[in-house]
KESEPA-698778 format. One record per residue: residue number from 1; chain; x, y, z of N, C-alpha, C in turn. Coordinates in steps of 0.1 Angstrom, whole numbers, plus 5000, padded with zeros to 4 digits. Last residue first. Layout:
<recs>
REC/NUM/A/X/Y/Z/X/Y/Z/X/Y/Z $
...
</recs>
This chain:
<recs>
REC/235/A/5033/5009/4840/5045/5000/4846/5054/4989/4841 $
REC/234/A/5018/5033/4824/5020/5016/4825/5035/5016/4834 $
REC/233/A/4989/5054/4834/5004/5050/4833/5007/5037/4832 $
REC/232/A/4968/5080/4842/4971/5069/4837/4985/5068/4830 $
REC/231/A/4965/5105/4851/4958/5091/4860/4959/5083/4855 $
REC/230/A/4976/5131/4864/4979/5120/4851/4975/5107/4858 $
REC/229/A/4963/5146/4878/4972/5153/4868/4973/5138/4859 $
REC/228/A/4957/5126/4897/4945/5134/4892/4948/5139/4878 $
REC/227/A/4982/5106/4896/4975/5117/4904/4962/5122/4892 $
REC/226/A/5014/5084/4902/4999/5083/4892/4996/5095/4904 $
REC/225/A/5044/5081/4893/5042/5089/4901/5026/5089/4897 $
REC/224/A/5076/5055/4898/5065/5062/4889/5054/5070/4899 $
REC/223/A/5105/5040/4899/5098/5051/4905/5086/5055/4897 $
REC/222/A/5122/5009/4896/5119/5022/4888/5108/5031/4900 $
REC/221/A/5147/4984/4897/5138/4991/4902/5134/5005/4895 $
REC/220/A/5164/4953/4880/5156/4968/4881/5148/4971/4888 $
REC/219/A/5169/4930/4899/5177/4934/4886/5174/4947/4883 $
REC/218/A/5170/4932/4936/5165/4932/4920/5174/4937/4912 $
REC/217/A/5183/4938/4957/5178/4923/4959/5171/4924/4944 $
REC/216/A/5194/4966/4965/5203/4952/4961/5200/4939/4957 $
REC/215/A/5166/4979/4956/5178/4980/4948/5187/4968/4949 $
REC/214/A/5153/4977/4978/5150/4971/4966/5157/4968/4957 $
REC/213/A/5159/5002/4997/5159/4990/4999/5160/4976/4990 $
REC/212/A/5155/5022/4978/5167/5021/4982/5165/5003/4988 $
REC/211/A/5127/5020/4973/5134/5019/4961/5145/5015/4962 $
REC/210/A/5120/5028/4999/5116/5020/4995/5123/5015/4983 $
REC/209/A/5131/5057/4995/5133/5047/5007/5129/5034/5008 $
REC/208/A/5116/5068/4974/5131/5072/4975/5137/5055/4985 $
REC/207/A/5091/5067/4990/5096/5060/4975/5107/5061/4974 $
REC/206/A/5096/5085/5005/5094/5071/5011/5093/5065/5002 $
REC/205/A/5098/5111/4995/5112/5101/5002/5113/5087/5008 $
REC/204/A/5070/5114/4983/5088/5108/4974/5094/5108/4979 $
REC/203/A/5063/5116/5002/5060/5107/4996/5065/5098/4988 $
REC/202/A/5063/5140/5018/5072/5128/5023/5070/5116/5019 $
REC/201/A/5061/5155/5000/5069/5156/4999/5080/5142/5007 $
REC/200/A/5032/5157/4999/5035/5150/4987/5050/5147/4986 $
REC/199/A/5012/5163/5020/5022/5148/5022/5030/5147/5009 $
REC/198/A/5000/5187/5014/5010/5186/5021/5018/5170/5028 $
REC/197/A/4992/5179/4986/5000/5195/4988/5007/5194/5002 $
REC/196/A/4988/5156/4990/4995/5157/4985/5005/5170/4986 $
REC/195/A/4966/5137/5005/4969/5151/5005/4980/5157/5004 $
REC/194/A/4961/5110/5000/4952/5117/4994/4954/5132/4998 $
REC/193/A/4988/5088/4994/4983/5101/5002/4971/5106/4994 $
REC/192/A/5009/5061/4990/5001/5067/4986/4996/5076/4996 $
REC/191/A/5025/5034/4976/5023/5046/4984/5013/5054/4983 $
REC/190/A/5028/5000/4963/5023/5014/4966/5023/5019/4975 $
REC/189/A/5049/4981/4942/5049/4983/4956/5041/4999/4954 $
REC/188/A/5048/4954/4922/5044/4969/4924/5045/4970/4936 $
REC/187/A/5072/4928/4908/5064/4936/4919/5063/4949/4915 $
REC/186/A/5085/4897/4900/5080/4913/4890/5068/4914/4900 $
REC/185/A/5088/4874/4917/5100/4880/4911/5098/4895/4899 $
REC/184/A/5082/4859/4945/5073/4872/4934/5089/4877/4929 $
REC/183/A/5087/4844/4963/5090/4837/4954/5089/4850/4940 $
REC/182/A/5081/4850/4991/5093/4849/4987/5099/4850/4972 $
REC/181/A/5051/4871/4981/5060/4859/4986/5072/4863/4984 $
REC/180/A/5024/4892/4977/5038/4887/4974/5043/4882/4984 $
REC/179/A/4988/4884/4964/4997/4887/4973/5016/4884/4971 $
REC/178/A/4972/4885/4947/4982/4892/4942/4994/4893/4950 $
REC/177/A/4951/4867/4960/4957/4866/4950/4972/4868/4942 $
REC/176/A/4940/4880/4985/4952/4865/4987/4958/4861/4966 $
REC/175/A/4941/4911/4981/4938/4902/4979/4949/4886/4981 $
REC/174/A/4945/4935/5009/4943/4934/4998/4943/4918/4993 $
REC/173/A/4929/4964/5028/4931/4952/5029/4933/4941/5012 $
REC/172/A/4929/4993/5030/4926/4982/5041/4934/4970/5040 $
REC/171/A/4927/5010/5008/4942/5002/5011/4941/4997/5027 $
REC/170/A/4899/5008/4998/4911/5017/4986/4923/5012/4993 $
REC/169/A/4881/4987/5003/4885/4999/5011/4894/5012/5005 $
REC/168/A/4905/4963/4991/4893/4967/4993/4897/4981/5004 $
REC/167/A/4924/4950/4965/4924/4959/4974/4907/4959/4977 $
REC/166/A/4913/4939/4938/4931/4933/4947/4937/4944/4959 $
REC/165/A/4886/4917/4924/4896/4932/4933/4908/4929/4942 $
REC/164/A/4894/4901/4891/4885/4906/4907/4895/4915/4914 $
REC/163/A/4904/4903/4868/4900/4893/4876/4889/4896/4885 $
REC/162/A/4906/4924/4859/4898/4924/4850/4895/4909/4857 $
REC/161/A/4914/4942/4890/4918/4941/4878/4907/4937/4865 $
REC/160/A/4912/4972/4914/4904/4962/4909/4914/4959/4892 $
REC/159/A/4912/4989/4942/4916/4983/4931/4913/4969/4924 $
REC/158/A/4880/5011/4954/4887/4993/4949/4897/4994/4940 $
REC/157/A/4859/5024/4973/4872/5027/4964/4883/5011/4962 $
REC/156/A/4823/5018/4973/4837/5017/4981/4847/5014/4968 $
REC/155/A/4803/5020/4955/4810/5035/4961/4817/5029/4967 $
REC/154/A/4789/4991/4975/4785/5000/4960/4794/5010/4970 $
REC/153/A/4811/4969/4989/4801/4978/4990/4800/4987/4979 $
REC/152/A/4827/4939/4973/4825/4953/4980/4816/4959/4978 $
REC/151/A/4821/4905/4985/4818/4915/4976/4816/4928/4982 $
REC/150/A/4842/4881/4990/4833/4885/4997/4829/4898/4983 $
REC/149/A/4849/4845/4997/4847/4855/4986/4837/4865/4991 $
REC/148/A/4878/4822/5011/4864/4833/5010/4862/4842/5004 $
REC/147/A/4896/4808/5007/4884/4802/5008/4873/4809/5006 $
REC/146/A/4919/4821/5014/4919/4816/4999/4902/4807/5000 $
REC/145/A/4930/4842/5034/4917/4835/5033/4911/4831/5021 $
REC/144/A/4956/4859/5027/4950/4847/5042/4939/4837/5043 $
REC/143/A/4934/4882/5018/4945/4882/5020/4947/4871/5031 $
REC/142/A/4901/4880/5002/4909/4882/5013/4924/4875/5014 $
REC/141/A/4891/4878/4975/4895/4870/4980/4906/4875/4992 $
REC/140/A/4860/4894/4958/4873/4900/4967/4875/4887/4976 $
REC/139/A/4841/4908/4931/4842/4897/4943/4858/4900/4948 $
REC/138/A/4818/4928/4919/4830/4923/4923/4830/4915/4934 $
REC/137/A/4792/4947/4923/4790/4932/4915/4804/4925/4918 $
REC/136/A/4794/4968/4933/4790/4959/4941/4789/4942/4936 $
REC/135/A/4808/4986/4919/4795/4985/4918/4787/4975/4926 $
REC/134/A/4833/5006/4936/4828/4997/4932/4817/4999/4927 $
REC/133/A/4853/5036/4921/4844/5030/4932/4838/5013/4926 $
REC/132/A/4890/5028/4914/4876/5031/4911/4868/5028/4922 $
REC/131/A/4916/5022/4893/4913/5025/4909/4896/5033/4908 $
REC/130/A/4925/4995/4878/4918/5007/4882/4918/5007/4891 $
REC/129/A/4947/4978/4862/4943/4979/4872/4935/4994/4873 $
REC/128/A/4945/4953/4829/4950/4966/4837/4942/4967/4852 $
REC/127/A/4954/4918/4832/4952/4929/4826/4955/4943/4834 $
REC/126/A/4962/4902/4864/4948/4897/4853/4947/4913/4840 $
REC/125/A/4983/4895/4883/4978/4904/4882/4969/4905/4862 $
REC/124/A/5009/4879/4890/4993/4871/4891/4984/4886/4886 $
REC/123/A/5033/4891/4883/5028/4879/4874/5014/4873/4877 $
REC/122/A/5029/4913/4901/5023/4919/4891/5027/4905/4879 $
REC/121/A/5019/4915/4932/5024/4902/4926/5023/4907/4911 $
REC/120/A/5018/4943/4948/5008/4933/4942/5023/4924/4936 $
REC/119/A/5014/4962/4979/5022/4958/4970/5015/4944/4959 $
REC/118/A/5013/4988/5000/5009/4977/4997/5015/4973/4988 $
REC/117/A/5008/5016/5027/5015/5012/5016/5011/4997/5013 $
REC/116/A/5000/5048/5038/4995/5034/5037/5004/5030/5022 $
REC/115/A/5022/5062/5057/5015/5065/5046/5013/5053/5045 $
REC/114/A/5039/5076/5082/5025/5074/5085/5017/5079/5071 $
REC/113/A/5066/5065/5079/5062/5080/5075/5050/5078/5071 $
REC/112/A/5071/5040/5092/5083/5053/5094/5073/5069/5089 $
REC/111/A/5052/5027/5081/5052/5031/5093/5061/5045/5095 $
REC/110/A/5060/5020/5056/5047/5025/5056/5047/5030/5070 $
REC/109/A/5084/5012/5059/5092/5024/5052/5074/5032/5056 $
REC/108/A/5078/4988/5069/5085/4997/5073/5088/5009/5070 $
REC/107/A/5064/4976/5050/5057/4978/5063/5066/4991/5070 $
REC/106/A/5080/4972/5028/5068/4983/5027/5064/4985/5040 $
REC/105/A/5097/4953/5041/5103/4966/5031/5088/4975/5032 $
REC/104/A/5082/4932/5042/5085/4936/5054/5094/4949/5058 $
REC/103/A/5076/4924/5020/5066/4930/5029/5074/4938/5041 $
REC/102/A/5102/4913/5010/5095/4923/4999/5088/4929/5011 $
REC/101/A/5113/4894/5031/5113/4906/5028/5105/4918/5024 $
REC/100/A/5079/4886/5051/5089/4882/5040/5096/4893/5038 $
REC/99/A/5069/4892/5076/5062/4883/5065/5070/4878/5057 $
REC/98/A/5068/4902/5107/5080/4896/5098/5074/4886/5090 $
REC/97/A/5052/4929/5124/5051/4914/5121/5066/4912/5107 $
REC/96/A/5070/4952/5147/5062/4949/5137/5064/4929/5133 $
REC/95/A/5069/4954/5183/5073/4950/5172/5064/4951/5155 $
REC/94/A/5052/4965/5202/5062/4972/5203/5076/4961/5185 $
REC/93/A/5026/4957/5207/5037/4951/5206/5050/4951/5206 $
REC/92/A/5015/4981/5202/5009/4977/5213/5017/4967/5214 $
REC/91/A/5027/4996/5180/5026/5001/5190/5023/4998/5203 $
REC/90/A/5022/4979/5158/5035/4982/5163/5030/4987/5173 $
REC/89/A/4992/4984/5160/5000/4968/5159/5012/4973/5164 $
REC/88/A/4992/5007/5151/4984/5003/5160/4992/4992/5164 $
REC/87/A/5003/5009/5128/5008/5013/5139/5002/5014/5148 $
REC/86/A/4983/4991/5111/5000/4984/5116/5005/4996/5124 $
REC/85/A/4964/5005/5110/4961/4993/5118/4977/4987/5123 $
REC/84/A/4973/5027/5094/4965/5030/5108/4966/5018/5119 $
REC/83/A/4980/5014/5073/4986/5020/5081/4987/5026/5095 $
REC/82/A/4955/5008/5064/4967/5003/5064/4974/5002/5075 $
REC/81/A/4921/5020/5078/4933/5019/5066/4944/5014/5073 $
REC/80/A/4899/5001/5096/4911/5007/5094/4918/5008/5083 $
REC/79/A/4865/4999/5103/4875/4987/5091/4889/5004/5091 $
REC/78/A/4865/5008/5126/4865/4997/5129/4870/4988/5115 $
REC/77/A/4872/5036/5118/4878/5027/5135/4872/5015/5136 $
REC/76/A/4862/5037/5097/4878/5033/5097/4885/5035/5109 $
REC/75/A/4836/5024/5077/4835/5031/5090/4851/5031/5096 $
REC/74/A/4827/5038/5046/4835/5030/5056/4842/5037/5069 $
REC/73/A/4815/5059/5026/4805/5051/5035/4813/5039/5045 $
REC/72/A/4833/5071/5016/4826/5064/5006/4820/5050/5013 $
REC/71/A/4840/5094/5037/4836/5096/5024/4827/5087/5016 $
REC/70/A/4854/5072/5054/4842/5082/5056/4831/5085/5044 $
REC/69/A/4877/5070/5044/4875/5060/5041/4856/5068/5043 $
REC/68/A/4887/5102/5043/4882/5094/5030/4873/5083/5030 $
REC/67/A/4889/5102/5070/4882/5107/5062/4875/5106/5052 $
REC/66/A/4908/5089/5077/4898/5085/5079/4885/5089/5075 $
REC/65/A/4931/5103/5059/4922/5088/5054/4913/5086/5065 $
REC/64/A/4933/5124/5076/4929/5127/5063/4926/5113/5057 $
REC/63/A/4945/5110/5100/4931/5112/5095/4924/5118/5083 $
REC/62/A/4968/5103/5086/4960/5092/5092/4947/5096/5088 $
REC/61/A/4983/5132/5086/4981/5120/5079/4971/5106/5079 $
REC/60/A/4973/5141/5110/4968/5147/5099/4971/5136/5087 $
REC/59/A/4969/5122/5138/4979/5129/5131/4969/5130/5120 $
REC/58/A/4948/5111/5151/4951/5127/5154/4960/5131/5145 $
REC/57/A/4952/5083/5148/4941/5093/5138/4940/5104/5142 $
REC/56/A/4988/5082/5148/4974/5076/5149/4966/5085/5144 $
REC/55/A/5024/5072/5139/5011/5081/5138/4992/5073/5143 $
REC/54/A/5042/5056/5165/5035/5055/5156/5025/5063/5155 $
REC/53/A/5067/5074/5179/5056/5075/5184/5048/5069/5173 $
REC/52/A/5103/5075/5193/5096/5074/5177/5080/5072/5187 $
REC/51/A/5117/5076/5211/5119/5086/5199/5111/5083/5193 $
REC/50/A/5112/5058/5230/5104/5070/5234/5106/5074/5220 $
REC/49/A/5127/5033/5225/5138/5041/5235/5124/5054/5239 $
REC/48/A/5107/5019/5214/5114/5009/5227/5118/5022/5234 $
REC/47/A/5110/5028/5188/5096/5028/5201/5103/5026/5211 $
REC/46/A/5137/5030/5180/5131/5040/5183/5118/5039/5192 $
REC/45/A/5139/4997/5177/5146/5002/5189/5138/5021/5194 $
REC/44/A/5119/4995/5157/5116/4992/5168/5122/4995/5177 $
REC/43/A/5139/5012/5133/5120/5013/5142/5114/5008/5155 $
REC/42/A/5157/4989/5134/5161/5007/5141/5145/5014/5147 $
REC/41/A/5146/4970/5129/5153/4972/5141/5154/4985/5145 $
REC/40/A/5142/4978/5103/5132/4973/5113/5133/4973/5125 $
REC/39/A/5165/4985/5093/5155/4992/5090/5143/4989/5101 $
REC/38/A/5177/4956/5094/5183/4968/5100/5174/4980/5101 $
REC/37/A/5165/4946/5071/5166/4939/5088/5168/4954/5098 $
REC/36/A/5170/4961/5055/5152/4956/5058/5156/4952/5075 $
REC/35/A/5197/4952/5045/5190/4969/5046/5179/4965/5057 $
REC/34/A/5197/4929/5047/5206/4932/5059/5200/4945/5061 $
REC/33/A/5177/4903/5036/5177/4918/5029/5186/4923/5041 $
REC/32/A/5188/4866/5021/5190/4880/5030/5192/4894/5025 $
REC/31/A/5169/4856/4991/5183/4860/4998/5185/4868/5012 $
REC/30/A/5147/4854/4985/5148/4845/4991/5159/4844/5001 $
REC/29/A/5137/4872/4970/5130/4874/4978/5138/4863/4986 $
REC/28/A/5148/4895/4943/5154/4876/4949/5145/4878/4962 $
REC/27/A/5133/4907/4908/5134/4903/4926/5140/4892/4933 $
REC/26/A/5133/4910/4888/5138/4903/4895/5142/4900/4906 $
REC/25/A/5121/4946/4894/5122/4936/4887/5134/4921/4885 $
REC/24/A/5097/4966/4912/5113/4959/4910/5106/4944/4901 $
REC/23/A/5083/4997/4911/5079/4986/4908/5099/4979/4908 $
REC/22/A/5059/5019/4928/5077/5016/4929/5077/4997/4927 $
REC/21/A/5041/5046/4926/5042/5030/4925/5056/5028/4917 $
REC/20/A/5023/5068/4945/5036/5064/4944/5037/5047/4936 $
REC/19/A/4999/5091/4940/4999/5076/4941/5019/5072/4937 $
REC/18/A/4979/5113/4954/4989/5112/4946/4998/5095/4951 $
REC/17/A/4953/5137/4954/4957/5127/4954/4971/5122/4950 $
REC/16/A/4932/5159/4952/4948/5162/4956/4955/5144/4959 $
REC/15/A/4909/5153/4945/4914/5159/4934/4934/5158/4942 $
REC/14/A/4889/5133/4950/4904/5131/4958/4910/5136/4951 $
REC/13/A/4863/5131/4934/4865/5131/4944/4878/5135/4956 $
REC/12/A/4877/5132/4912/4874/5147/4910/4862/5144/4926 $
REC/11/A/4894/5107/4906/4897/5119/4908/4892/5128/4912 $
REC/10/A/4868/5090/4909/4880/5087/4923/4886/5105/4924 $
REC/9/A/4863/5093/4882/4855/5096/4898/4861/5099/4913 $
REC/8/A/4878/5084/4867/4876/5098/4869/4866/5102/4885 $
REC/7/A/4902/5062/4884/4889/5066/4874/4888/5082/4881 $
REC/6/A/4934/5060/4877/4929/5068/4883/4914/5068/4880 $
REC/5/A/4953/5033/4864/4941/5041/4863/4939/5047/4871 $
REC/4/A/4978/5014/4856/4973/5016/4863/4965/5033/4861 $
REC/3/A/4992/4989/4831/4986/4999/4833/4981/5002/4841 $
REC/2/A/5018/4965/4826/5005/4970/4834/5001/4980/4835 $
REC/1/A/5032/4942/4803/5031/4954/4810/5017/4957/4815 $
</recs>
């Protein structure tokens, strides 16, 4: 089992914080998802037809993380949170990218309701997980780029395990380590908002939404809720 942490810092910086983690268990990544397909389709038909508009940094969602990223000295028109950058991406292609199921379940459900979302491999994941500023001593193997080691900025918000960091930025960009495949059969999938009193409701429908997806391709899915209120929890 895995623990995941709120450090105190993080909290009584981001007191309104609230962290969605929606974990499956047995995952088949290998089977056709028809939900996912269809989910994707429908997002892209909405750009295509006008109905749908990917959030950008005037939406309040968005920029309440540009904010943040601000906060702990990252510049997030040019290193972007998550979400920012894939509806940017959808937008100018009018498609989203097609990685694998499991991802291709968070990308969607992260776009539909302009909240950064991600996901770890929780068989490669090294002990518990914090969410904390860095010290600058950590090392961070880019997502895609099993060759390069780079080290986060002192004060930038890191998930981090007892390996090295499995997020940089707090949800830019996360590690070739933890990354999930076809193959990841015990997953975390995250949500998350730093403005809870007013995203907190579309937070748990996009965990609701996420969950639903998940459901026919795992043996268990579960719902868990990490925040300032309770910053610590096992999965």
């Amino acid at each position: 089992m895995t623990s995941f942490r709120i450090g105190p810092a993080v909290a009584d910086a981001f007191p309104d914080t609230l962290i969605a983690l929606v974990t499956a268990t047995g995952l088949r990544g290998r089977e056709p998802w028809p939900g996912t397909i269809a989910a994707m389709a429908d997002l892209e038909q909405q750009l295509a037809d006008g109905s749908l508009r990917p959030a950008d940094e005037t939406d309040p969602r968005i920029g309440a993380w540009h904010t943040a990223y601000r906060s702990f000295g990252t510049n997030p028109r040019r290193i972007r949170p998550s979400v920012d950058a894939l509806g940017r991406r959808l937008a100018k292609r009018g498609s989203l990218p097609r990685i694998n199921p499991a991802v291709d379940s968070y990308n969607t459900v992260s776009v539909r309701h302009a909240l950064p979302a991600g996901a770890f491999d929780l068989d490669q994941v090294s002990g518990d997980v914090d969410i904390r500023h860095a010290d600058g001593s950590e090392v961070f193997t880019p997502l895609g780029e099993p060759d390069t080691v780079e080290n986060p900025k002192p004060g930038e918000i890191i998930y981090a395990d007892a390996a090295g960091v499995l997020t940089r930025h707090w949800n830019h960009r996360d590690a070739h380590r933890t990354r999930v495949t076809e193959d990841s059969a015990h997953v975390v999938f995250v949500l998350e908002t730093v403005h809870a009193t007013d995203d907190g409701h579309a937070l748990t429908t996009a965990a609701e939404e996420l969950q639903g997806l998940l459901v026919p391709h795992s043996t268990q899915t579960r719902v868990y809720y990490l925040s300032p209120a309770q910053p610590h929890l096992t999965v």
